[in-house]
N, C-alpha and C positions, 0 to 999 in steps of 0.2 A: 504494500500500500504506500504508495509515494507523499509523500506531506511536506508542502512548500508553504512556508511565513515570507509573506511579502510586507515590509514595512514604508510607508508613503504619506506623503505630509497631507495635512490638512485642506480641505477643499476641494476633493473629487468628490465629481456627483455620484449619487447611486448606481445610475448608468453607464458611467465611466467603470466604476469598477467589478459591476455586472460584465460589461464584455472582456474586463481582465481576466477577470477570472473563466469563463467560455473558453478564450484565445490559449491560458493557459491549459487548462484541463485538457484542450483539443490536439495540443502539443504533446501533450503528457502521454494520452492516448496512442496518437500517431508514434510517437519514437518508442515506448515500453511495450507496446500492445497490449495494453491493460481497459478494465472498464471504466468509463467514466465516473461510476460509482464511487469503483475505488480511490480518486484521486482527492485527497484533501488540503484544501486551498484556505490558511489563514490569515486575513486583512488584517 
């Protein structure tokens, strides 16, 4: 189960960091061949 902490300043919309984290997960996905499930993304 992959688990990336991403830390970033204040002032991103919720949007913003909704497709961060997508972009990541998709990533994660695509290079591990894992399920998106499994991937855990902390802001």
């Amino acid at each position: 189960m992959p688990a990336i902490r991403i830390d970033l300043f204040e002032g991103r919309s919720p949007e913003v960091k909704k497709q961060l984290v997508q972009n990541i997960t998709q990533a994660v996905v695509d290079t591990l061949k894992c399920s998106p499930e499994a991937v855990d993304i902390i802001l």
